[in-house]
C-alpha positions in Angstrom: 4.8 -4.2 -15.4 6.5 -4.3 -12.1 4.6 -4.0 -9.2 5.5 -0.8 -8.1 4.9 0.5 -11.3 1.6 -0.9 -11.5 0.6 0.4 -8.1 1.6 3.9 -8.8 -0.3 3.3 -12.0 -3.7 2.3 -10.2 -3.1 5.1 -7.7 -3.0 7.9 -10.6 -5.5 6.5 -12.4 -9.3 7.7 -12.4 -10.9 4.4 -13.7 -13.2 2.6 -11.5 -12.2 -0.6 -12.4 -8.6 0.4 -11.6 -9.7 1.6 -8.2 -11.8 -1.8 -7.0 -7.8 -3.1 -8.1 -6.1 -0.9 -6.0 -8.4 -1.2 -2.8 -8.4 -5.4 -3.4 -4.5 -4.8 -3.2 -4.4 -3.4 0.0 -6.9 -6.2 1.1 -5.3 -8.8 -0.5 -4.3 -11.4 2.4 -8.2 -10.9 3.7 -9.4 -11.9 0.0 -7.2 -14.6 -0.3 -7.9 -16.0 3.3 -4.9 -16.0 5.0 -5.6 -13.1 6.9 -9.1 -13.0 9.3 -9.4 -9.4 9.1 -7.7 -5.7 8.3 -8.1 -2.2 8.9 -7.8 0.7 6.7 -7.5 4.4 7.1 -9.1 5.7 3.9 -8.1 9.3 3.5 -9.4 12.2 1.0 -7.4 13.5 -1.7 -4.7 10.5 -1.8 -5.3 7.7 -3.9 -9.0 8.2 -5.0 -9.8 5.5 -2.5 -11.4 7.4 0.0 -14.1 8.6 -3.0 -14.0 5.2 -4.6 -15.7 4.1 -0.9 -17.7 6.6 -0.3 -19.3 5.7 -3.7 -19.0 2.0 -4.3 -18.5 0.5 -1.1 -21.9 -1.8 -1.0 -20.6 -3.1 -4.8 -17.3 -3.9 -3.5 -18.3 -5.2 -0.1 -20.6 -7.9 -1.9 -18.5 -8.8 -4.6 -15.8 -10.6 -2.1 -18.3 -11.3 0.6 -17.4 -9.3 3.2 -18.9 -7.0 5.7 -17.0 -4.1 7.8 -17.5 -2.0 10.5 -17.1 1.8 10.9 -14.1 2.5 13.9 -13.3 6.2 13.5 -14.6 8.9 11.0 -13.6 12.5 10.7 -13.7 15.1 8.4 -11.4 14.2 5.7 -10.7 10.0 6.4 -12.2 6.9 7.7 -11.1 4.2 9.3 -12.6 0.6 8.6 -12.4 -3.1 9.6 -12.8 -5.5 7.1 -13.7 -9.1 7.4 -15.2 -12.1 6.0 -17.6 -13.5 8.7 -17.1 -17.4 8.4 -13.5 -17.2 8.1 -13.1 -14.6 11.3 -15.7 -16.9 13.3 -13.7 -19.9 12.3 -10.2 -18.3 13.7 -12.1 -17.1 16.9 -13.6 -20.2 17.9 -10.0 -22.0 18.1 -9.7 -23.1 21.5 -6.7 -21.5 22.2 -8.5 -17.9 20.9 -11.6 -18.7 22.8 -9.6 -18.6 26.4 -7.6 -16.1 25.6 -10.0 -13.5 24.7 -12.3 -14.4 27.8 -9.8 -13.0 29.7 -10.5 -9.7 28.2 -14.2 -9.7 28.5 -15.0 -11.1 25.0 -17.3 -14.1 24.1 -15.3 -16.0 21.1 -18.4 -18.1 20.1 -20.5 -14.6 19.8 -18.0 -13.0 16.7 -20.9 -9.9 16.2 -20.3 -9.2 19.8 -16.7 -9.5 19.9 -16.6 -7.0 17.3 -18.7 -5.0 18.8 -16.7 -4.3 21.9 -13.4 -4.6 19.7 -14.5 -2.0 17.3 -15.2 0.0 20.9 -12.1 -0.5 21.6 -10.7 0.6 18.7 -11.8 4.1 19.3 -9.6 5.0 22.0 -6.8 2.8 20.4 -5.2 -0.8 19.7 -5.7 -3.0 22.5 -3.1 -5.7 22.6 -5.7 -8.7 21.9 -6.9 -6.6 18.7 -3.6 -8.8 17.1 -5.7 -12.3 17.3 -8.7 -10.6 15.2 -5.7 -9.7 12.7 -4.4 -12.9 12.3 -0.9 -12.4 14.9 -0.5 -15.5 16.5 -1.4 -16.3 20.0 2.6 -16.6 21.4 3.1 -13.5 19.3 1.0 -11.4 20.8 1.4 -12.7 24.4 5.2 -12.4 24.1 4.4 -8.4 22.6 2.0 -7.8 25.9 5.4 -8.7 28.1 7.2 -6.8 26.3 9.8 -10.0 25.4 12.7 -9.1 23.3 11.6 -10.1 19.4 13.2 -12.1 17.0 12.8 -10.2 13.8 9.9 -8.0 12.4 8.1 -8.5 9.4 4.3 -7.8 8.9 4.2 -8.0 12.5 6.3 -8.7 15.8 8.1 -12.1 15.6 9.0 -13.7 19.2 8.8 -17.5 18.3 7.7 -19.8 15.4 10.1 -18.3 13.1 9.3 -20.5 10.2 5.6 -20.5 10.1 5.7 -16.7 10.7 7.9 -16.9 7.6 5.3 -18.9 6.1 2.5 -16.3 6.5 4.6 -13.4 5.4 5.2 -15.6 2.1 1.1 -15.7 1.9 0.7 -11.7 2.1 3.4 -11.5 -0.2 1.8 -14.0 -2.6 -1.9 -12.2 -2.2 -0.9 -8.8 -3.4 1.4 -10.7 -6.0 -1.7 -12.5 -7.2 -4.2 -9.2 -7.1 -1.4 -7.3 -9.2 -1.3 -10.0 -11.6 -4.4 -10.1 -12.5 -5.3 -7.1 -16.1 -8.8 -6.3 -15.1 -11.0 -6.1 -11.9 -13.5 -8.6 -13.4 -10.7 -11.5 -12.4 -10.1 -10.8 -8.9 -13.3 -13.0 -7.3 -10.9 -15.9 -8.2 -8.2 -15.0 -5.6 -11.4 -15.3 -3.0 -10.4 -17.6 -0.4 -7.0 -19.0 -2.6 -4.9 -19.6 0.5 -7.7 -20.7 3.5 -6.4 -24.2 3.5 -2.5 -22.9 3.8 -4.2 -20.7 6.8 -5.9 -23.0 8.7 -2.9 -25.6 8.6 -0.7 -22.4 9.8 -2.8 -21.5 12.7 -3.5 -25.0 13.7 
């Protein structure tokens, strides 16, 4: 089935098990480990996601590992950040991270903290430095914040390091390939953590 077939598919459907799918699709560079973190808007009367939370959010929250934290709620939607705690405090304490995100009050080493005040953030917006949480690289978001003139745009921005950007797009690409391809939710643990060498190599 092609993959927009099978979305639309997992979308319509009403199964549980199709759900936990669907959701672990739009997660899928945070399960694999490319991506440090994400952030979802979970709305009622979509895609059955916003129920399938509400419901079964501890179940799927310890099945990969992860934790999240609450940003904005109102009546009908939600809006979460998702991450997986070693892997975020591993891409925060990089050097380079740690002295750029002192500059705007955080404390790199402290990732419940930085959170914290991100998530507080959050609420009245995107700050810029919210892109290093996400996985953006450093240049890329510094070159965004002066408003430089970008070389392309794919998942994100792209001012310089064209080919390892390329690289990372090829990643998210590959994690909701690898989500999609697999026929029941029991299987997806095994994408956990698929691409955190390719990552840290990337971002070194």
């Amino acid at each position: 089935m092609c993959p927009i077939r099978r979305i639309s598919s997992l979308i319509h459907s009403k199964e549980k098990s199709d759900k936990e799918i669907l959701l672990a699709y739009f997660l899928a560079p945070l399960i694999t480990g490319i991506k440090p973190s994400t952030i979802l808007t979970f709305k009622k009367n979509t895609n059955g996601l916003y129920e399938y939370w509400m419901d079964f959010s501890g179940e799927f929250l310890n099945s990969y590992g992860f934790a999240c934290t609450l940003i904005s709620v109102k009546k009908d939607q939600c809006q979460i950040l998702f991450y997986d705690i070693h892997n975020l405090s591993e891409h925060l304490r990089m050097e380079k991270h740690q002295v750029f995100l002192s500059r705007f009050g955080y404390t790199p080493c402290a990732t419940f903290d930085c959170l914290t005040k991100l998530a507080k953030k959050m609420k009245d917006g995107f700050p810029h430095e919210s892109g290093i949480f996400f996985g953006i690289p450093l240049d890329d978001v510094k070159a965004y914040m002066d408003n430089k003139d970008f070389i392309y745009q794919g998942y994100w921005k792209v001012y310089q390091g064209e080919r390892i950007a390329e690289k990372i797009f090829h990643y998210y690409d590959a994690s909701k390939h690898l989500i999609l391809s697999y026929s029941n939710n029991e299987l997806l643990p095994r994408a956990k953590n698929k691409f955190l060498k390719q990552k840290n190599h990337l971002y070194a």
